[in-house]
MOPAC internal coordinates of N, CA, C and O (Angstrom, degrees):
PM7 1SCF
backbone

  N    0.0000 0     0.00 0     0.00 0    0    0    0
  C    1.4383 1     0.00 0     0.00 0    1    0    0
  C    1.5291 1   109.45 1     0.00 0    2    1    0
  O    1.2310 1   122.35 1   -51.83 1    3    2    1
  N    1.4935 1   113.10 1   128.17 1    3    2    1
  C    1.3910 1   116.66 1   169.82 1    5    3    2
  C    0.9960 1   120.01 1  -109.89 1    6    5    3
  O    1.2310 1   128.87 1   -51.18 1    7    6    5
  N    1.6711 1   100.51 1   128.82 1    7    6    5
  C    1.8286 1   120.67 1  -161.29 1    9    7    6
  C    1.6603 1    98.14 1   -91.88 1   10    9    7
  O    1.2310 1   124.12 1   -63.09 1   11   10    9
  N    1.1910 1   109.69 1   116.91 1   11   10    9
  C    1.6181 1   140.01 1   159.42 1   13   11   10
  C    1.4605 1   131.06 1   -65.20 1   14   13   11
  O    1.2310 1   121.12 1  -145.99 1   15   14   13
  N    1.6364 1   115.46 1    34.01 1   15   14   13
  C    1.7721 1   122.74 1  -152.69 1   17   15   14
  C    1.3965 1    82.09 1   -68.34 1   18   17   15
  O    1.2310 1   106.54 1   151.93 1   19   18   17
  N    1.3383 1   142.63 1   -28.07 1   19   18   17
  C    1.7636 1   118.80 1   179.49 1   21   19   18
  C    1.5570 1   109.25 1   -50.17 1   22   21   19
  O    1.2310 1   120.56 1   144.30 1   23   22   21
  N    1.8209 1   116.54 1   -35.70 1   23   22   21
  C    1.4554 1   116.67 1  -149.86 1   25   23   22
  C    1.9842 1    81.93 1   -87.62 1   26   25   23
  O    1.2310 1   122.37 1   143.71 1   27   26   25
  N    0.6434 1   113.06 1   -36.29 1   27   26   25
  C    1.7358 1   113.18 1  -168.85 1   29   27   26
  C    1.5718 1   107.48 1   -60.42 1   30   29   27
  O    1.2310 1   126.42 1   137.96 1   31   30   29
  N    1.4874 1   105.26 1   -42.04 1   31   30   29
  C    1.4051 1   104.27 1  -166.09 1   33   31   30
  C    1.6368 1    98.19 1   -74.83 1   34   33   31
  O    1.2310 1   123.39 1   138.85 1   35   34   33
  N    1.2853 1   111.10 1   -41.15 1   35   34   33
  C    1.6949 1   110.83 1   171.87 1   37   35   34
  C    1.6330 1   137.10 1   -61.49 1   38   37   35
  O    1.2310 1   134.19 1   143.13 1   39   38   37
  N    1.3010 1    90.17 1   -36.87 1   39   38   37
  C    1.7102 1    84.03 1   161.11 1   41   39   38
  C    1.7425 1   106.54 1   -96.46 1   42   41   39
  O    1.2310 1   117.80 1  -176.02 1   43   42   41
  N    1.0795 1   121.79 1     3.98 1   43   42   41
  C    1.6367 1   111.22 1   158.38 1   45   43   42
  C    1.2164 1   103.07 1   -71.61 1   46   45   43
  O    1.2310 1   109.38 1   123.64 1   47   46   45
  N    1.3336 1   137.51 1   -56.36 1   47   46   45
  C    1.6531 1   147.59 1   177.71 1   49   47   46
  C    1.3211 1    98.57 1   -35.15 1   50   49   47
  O    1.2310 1   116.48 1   103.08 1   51   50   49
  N    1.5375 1   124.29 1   -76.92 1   51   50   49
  C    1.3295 1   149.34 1  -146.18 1   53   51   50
  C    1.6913 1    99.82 1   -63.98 1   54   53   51
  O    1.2310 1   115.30 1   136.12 1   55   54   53
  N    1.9912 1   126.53 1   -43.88 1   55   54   53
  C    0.9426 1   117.89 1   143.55 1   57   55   54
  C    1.7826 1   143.68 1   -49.91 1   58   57   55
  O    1.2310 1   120.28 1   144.82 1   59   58   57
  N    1.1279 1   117.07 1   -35.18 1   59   58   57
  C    1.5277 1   115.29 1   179.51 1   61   59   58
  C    1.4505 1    96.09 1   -97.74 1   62   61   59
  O    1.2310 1   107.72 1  -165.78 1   63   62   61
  N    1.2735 1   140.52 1    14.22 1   63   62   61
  C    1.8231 1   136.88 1   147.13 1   65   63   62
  C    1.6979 1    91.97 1   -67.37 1   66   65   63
  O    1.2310 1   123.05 1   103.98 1   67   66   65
  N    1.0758 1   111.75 1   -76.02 1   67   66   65
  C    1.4971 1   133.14 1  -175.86 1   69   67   66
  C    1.9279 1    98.75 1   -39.46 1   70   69   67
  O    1.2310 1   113.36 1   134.60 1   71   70   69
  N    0.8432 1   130.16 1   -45.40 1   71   70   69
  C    1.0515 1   115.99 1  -175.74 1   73   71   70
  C    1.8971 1   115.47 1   -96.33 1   74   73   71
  O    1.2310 1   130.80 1   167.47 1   75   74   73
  N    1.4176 1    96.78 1   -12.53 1   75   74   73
  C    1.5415 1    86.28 1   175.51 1   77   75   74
  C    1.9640 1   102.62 1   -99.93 1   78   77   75
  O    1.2310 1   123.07 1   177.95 1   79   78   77
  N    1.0888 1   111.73 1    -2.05 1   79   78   77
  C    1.8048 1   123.62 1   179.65 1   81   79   78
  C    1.5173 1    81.99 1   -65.07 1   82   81   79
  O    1.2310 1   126.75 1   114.42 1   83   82   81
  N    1.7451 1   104.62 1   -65.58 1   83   82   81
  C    1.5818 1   101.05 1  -166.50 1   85   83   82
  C    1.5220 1   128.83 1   -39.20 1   86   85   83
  O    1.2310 1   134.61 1   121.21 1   87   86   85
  N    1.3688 1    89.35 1   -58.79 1   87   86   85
  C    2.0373 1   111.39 1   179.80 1   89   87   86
  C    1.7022 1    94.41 1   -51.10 1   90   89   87
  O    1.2310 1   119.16 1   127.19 1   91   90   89
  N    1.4416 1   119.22 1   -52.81 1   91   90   89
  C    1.1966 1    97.76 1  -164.52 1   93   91   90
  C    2.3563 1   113.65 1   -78.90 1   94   93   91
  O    1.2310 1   131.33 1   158.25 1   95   94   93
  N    1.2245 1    95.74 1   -21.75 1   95   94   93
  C    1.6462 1    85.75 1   149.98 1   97   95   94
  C    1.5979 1   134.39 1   -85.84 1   98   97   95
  O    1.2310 1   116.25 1  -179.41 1   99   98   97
  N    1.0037 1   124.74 1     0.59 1   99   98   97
  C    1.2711 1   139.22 1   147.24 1  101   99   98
  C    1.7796 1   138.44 1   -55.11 1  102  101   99
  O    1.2310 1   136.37 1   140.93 1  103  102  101
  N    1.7917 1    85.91 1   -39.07 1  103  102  101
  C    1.0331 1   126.88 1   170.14 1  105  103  102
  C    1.8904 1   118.51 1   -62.51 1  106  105  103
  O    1.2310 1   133.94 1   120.75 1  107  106  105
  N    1.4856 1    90.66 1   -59.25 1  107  106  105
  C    1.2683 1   105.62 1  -175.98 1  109  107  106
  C    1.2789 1   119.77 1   -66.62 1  110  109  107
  O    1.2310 1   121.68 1   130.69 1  111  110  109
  N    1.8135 1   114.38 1   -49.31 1  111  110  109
  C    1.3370 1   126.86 1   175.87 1  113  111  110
  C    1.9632 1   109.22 1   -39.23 1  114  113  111
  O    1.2310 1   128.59 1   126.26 1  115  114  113
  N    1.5592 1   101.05 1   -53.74 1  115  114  113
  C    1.2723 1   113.73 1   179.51 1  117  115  114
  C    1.7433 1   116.80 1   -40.54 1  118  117  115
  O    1.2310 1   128.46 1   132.52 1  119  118  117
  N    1.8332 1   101.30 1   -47.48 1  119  118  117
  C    1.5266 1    88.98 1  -167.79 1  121  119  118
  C    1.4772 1   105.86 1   -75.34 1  122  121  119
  O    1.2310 1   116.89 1   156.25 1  123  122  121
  N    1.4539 1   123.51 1   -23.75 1  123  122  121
  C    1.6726 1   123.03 1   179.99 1  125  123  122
  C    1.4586 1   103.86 1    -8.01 1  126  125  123
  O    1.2310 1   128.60 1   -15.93 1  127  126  125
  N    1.4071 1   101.04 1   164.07 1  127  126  125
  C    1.7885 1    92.55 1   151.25 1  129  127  126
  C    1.3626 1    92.52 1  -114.81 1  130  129  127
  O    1.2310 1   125.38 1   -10.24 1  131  130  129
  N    1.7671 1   107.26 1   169.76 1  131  130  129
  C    0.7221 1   107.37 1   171.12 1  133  131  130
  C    1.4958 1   130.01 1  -132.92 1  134  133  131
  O    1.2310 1   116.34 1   -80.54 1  135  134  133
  N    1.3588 1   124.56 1    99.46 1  135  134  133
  C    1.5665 1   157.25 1  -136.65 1  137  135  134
  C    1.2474 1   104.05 1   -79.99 1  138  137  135
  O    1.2310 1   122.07 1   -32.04 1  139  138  137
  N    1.4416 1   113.64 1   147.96 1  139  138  137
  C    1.5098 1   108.60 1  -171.32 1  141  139  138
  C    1.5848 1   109.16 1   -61.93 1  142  141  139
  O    1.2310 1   127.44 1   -12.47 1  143  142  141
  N    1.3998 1   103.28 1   167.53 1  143  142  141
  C    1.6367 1   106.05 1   151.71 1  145  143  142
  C    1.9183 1   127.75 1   -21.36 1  146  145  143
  O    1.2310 1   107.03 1   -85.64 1  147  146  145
  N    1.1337 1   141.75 1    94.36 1  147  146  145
  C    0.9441 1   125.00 1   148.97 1  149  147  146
  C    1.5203 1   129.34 1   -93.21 1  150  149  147
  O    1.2310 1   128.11 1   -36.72 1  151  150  149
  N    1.6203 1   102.00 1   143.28 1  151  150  149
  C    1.7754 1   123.51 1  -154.51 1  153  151  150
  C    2.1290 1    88.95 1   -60.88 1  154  153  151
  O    1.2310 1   130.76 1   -28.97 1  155  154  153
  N    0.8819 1    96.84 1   151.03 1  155  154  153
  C    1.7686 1   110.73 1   158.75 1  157  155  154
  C    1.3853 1   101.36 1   -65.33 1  158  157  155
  O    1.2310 1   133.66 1   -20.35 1  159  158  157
  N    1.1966 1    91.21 1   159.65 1  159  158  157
  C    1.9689 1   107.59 1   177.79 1  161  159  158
  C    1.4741 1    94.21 1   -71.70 1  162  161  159
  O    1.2310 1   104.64 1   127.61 1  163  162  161
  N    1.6666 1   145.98 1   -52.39 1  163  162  161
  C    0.8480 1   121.68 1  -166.79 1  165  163  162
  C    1.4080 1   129.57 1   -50.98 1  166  165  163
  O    1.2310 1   123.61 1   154.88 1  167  166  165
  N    1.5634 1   110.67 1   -25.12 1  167  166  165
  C    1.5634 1   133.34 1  -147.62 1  169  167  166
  C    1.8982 1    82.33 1   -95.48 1  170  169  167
  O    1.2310 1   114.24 1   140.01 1  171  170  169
  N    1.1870 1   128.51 1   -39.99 1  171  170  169
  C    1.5266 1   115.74 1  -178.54 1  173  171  170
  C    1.0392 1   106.45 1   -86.90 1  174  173  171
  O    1.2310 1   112.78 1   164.26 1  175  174  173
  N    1.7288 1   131.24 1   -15.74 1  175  174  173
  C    1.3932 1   111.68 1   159.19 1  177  175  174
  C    1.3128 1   122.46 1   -85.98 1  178  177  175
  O    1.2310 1   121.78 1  -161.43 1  179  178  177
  N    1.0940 1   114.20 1    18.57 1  179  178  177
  C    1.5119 1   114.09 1   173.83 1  181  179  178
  C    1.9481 1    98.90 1  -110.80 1  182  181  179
  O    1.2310 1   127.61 1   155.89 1  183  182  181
  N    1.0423 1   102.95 1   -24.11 1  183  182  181
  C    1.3454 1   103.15 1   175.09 1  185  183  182
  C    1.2961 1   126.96 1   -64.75 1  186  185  183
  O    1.2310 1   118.87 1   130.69 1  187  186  185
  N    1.7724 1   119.76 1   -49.31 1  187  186  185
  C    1.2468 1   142.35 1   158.16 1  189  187  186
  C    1.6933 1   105.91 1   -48.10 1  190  189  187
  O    1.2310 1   113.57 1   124.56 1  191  190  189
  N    1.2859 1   129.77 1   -55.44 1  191  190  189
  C    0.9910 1   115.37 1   168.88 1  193  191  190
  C    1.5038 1   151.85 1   -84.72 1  194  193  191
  O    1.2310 1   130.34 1  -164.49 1  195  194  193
  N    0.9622 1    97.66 1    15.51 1  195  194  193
  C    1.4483 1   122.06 1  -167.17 1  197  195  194
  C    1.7874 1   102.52 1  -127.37 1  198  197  195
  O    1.2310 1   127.12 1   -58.71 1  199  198  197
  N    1.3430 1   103.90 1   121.29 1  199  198  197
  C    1.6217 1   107.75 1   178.29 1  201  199  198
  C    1.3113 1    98.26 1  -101.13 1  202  201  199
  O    1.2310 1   107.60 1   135.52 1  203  202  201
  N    1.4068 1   140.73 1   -44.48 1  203  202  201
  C    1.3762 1   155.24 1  -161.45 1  205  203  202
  C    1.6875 1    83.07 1   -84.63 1  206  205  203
  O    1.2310 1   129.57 1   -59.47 1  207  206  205
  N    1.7648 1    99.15 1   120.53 1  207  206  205
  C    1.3085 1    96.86 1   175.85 1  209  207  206
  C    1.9464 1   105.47 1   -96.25 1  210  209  207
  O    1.2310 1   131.97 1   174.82 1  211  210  209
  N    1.3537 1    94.49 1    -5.18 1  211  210  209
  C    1.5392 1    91.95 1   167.10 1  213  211  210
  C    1.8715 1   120.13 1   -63.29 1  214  213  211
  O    1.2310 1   138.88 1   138.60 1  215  214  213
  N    1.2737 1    81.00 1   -41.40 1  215  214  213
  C    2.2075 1    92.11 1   174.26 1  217  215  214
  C    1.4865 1    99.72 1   -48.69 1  218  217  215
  O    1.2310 1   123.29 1   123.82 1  219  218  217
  N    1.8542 1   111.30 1   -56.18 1  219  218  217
  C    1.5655 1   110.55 1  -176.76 1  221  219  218
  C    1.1524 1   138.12 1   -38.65 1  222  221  219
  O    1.2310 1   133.68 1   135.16 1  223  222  221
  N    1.8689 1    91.16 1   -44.84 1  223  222  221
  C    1.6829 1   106.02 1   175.05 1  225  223  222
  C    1.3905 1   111.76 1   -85.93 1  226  225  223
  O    1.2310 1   116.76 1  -173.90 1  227  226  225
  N    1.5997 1   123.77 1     6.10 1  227  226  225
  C    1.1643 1   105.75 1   170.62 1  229  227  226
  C    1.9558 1   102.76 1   -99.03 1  230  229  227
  O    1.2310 1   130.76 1   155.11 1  231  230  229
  N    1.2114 1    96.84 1   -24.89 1  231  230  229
  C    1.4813 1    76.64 1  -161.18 1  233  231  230
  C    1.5382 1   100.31 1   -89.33 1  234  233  231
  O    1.2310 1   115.57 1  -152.86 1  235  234  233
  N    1.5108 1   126.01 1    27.14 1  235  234  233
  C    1.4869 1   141.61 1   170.98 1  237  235  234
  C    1.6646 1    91.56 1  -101.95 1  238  237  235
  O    1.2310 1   112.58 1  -179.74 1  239  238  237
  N    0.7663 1   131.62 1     0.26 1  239  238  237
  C    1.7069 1   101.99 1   175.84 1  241  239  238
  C    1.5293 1    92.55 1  -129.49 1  242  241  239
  O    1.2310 1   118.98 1  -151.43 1  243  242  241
  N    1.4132 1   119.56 1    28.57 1  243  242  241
  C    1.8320 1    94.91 1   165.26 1  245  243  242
  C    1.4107 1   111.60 1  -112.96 1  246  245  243
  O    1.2310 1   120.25 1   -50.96 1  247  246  245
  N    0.9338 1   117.13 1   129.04 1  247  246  245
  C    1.6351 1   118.00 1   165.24 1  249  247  246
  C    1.7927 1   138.07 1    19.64 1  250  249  247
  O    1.2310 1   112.20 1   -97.39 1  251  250  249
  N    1.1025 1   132.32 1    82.61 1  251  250  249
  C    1.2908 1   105.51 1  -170.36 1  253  251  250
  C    1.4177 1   119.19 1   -32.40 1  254  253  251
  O    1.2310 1   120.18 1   135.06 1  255  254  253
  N    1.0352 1   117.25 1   -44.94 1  255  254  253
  C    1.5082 1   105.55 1  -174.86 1  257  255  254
  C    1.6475 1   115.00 1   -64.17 1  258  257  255
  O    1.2310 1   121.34 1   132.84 1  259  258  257
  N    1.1311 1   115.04 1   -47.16 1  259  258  257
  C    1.3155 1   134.15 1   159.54 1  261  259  258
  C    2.0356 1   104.28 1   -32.39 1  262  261  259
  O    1.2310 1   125.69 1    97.40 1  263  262  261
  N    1.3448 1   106.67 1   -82.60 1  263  262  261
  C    1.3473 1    82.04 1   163.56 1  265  263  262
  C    1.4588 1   153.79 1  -140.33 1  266  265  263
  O    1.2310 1   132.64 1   -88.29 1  267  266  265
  N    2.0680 1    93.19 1    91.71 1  267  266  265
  C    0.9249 1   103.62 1   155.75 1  269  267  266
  C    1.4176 1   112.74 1  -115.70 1  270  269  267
  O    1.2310 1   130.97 1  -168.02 1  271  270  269
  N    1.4318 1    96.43 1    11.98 1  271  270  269
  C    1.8773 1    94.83 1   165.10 1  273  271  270
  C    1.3858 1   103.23 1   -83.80 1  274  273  271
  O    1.2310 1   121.55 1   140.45 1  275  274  273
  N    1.3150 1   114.65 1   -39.55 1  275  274  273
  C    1.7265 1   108.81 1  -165.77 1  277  275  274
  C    1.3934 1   116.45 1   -76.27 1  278  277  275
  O    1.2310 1   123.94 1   169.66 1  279  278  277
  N    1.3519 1   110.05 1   -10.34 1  279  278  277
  C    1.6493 1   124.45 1   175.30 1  281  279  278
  C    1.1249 1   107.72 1   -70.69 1  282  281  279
  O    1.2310 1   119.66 1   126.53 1  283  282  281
  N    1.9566 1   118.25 1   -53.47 1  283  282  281
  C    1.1417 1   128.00 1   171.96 1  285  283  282
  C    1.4997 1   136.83 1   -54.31 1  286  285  283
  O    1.2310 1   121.57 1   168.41 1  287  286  285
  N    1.6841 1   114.61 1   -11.59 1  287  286  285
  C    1.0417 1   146.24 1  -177.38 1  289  287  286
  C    1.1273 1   130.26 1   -84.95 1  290  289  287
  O    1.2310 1   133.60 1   117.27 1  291  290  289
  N    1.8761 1    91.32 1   -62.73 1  291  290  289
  C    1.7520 1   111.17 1  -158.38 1  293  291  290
  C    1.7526 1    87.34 1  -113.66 1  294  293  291
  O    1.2310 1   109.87 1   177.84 1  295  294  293
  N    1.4039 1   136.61 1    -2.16 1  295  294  293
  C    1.0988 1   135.74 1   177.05 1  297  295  294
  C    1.5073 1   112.98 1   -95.06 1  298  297  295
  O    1.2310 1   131.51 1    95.14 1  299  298  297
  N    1.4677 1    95.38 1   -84.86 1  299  298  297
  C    1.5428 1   106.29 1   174.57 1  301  299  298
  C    1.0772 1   130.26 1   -81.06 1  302  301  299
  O    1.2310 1   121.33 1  -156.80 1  303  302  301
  N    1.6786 1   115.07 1    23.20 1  303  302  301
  C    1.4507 1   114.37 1   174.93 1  305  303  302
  C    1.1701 1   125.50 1    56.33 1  306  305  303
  O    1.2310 1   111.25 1  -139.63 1  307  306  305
  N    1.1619 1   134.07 1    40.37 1  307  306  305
  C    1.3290 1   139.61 1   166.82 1  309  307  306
  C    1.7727 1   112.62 1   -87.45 1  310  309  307
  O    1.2310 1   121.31 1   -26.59 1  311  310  309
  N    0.9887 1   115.10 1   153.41 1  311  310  309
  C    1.7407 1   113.78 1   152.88 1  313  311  310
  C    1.3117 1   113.37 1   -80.25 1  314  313  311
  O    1.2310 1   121.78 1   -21.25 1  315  314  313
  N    1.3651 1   114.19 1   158.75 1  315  314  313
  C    1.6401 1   133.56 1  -175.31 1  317  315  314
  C    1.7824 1    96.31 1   -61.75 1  318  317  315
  O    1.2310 1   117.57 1   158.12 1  319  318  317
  N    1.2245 1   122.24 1   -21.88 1  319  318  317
  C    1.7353 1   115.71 1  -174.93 1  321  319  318
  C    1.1873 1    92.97 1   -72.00 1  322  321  319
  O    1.2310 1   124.98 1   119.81 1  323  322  321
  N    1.2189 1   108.04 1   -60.19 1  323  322  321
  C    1.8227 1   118.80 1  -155.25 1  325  323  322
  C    1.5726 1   110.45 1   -74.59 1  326  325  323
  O    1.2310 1   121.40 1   155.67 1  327  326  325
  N    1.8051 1   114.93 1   -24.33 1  327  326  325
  C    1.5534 1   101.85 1   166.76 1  329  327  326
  C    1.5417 1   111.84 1   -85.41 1  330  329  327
  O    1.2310 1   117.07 1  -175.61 1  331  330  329
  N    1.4888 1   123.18 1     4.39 1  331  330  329
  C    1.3757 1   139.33 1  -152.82 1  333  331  330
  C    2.0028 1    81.46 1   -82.49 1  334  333  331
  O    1.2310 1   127.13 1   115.02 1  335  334  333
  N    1.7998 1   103.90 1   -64.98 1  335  334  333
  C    1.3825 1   113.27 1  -172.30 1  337  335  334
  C    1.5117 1   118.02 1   -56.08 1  338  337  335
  O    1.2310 1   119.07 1   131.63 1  339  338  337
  N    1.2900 1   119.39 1   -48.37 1  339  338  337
  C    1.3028 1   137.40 1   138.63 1  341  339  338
  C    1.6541 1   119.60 1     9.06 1  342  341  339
  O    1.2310 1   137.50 1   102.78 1  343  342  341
  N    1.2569 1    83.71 1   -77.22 1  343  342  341
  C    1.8205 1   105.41 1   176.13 1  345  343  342
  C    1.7060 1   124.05 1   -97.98 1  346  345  343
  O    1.2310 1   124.19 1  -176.42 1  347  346  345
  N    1.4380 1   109.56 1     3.58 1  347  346  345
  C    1.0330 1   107.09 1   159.13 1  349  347  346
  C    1.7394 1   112.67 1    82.44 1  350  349  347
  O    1.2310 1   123.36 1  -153.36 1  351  350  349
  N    1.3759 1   111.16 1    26.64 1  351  350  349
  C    1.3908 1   130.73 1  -160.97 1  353  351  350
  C    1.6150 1   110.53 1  -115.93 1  354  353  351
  O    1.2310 1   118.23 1   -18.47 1  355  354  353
  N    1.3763 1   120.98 1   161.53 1  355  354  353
  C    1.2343 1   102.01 1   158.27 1  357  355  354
  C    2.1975 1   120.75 1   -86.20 1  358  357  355
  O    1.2310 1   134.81 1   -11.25 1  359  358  357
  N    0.9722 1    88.95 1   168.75 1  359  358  357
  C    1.7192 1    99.88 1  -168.95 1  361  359  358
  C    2.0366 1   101.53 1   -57.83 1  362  361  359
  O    1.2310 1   126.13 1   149.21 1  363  362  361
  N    1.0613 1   105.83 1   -30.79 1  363  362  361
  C    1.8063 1   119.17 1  -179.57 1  365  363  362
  C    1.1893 1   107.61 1   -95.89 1  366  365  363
  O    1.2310 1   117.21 1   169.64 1  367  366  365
  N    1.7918 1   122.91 1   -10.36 1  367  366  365
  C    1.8652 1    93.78 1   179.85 1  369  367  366
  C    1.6126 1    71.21 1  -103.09 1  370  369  367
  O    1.2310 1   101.54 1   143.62 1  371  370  369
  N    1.1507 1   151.26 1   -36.38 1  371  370  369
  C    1.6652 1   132.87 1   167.29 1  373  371  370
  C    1.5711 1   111.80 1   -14.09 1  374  373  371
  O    1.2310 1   132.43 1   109.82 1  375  374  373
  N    1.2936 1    93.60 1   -70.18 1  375  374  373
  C    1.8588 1   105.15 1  -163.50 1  377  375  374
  C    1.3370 1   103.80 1   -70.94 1  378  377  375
  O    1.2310 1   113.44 1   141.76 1  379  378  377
  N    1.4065 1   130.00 1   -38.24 1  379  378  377
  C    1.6971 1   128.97 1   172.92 1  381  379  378
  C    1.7224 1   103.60 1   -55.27 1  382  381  379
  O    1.2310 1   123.00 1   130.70 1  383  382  381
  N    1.2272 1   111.86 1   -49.30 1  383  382  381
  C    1.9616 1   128.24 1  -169.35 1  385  383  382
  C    1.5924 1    83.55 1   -52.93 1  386  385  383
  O    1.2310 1   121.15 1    95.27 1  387  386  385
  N    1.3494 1   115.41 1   -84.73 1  387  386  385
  C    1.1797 1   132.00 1   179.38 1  389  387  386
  C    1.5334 1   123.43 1   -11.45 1  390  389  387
  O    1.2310 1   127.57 1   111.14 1  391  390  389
  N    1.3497 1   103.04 1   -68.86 1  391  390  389
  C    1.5208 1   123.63 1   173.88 1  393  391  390
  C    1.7954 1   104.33 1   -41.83 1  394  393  391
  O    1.2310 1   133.26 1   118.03 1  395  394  393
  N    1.6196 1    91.98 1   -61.97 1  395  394  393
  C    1.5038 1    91.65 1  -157.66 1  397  395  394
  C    1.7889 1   100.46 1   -82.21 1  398  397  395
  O    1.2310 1   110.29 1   173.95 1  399  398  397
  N    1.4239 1   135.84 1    -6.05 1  399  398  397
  C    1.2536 1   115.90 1   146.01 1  401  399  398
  C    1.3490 1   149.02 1   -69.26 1  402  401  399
  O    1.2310 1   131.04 1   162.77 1  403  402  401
  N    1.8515 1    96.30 1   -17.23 1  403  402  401
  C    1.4158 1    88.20 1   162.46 1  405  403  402
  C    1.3020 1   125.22 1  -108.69 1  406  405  403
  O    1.2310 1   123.08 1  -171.56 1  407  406  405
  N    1.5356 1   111.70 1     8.44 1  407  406  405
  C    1.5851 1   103.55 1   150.14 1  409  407  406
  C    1.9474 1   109.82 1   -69.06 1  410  409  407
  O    1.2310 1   121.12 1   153.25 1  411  410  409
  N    1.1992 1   115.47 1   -26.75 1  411  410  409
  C    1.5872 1    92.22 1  -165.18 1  413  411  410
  C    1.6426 1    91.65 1   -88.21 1  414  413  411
  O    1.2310 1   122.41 1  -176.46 1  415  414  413
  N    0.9533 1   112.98 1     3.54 1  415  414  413
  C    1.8382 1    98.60 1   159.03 1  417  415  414
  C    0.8151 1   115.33 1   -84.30 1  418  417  415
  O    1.2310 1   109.47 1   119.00 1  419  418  417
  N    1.3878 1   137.35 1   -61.00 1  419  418  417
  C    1.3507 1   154.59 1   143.07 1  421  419  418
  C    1.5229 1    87.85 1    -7.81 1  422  421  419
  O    1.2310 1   115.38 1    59.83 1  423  422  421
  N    0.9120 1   126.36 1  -120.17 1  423  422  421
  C    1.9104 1   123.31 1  -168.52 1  425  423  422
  C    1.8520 1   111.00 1   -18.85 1  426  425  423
  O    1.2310 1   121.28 1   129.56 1  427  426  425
  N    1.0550 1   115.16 1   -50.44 1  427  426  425
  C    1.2562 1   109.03 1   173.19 1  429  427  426
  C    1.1676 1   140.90 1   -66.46 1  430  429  427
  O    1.2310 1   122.22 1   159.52 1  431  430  429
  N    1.7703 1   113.35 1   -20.48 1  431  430  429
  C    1.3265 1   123.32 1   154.92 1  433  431  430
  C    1.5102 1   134.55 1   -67.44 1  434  433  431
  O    1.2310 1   132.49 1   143.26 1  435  434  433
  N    1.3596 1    93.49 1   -36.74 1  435  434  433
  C    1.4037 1   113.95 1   165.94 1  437  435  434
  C    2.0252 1   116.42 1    82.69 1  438  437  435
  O    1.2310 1   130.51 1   172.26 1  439  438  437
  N    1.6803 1    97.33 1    -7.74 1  439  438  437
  C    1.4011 1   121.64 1   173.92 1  441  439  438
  C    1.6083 1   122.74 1  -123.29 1  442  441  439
  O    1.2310 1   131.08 1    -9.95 1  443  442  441
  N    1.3030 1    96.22 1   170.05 1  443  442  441
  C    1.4141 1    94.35 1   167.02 1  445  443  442
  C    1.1157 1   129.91 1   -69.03 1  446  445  443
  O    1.2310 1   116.49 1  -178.46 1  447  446  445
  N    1.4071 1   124.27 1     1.54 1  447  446  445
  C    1.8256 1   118.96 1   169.71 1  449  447  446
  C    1.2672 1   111.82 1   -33.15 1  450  449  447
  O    1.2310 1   120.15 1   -58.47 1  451  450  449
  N    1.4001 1   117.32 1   121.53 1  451  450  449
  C    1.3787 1   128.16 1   167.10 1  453  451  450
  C    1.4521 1   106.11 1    65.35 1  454  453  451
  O    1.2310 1   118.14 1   178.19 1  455  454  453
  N    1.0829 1   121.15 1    -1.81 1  455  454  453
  C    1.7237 1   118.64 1   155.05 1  457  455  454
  C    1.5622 1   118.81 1     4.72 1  458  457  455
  O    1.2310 1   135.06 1   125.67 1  459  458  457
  N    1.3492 1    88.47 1   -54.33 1  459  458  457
  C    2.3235 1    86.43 1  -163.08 1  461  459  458
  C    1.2296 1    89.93 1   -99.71 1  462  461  459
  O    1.2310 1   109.05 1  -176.38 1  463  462  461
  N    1.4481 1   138.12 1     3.62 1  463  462  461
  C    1.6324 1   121.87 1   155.80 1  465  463  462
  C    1.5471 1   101.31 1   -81.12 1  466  465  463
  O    1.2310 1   111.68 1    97.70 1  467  466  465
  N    1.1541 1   133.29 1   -82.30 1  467  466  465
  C    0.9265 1   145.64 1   162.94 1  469  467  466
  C    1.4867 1   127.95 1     6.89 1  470  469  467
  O    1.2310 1   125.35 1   137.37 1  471  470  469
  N    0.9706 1   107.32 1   -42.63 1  471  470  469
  C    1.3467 1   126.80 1   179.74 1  473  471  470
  C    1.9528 1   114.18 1  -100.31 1  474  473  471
  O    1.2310 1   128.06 1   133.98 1  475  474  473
  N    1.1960 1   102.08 1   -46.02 1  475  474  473
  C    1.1339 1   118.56 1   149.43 1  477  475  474
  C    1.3336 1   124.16 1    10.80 1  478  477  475
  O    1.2310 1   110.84 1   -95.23 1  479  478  477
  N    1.4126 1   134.83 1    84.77 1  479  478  477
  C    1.7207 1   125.75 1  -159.79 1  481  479  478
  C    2.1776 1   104.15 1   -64.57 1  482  481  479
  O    1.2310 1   132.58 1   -19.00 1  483  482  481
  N    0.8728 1    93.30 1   161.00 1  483  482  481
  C    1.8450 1   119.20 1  -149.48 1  485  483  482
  C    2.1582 1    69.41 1  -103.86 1  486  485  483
  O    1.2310 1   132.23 1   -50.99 1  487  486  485
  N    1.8624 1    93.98 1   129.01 1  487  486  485
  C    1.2082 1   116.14 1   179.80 1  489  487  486
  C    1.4828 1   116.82 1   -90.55 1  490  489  487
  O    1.2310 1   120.10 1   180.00 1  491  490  489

């Protein structure tokens, strides 16, 4: 058997790199600071657009999936087909999703805010 002390001493090296790389990202993560919560982009574009903070709190308790159809809709102007492809859906569970999210806004507002969107027939 032929002993290889070059290959030993190198992956001994090649391990304590690897373990002091680690310590020293361990290290680093530690000094971060660490900053409050910041909101998602969706949550400040719903903020910016929304004056009625009742709309806010409604359209904060539906579903992500839920709304990123209605973002795709009632935001970026899309039709229910085209946010349907979008999301990888068919074009009818769009307009059913659709339907039944803006009745539960509609119920949750409890007003006519946005009434003639809302109601609004699904494209």
């Amino acid at each position: 058997m032929v002993q290889l002390p070059w290959l030993l001493v190198t992956a001994t090296n090649a391990c304590r790199n690897l373990d002091r790389s680690r310590q020293r990202y361990r290290r680093l993560l530690g000094e971060l600071p660490h900053g409050a919560h910041h909101p998602s982009a969706e949550d400040v574009a719903i903020d910016e657009l929304t004056i009625d903070t009742g709309v806010a709190a409604a359209l904060r308790r539906l579903s992500p999936r839920d709304a990123r159809l209605l973002a795709l809709v009632a935001l970026e102007g899309y039709s229910a087909t085209e946010a349907a492809g979008a999301l990888g859906i068919s074009p009818e569970t769009a307009r059913t999703r659709l339907h039944r999210v803006r009745a539960h806004v509609k119920r949750s507002l409890g007003h006519d805010t946005l009434d003639s969107y809302l109601t609004k027939e699904a494209t």
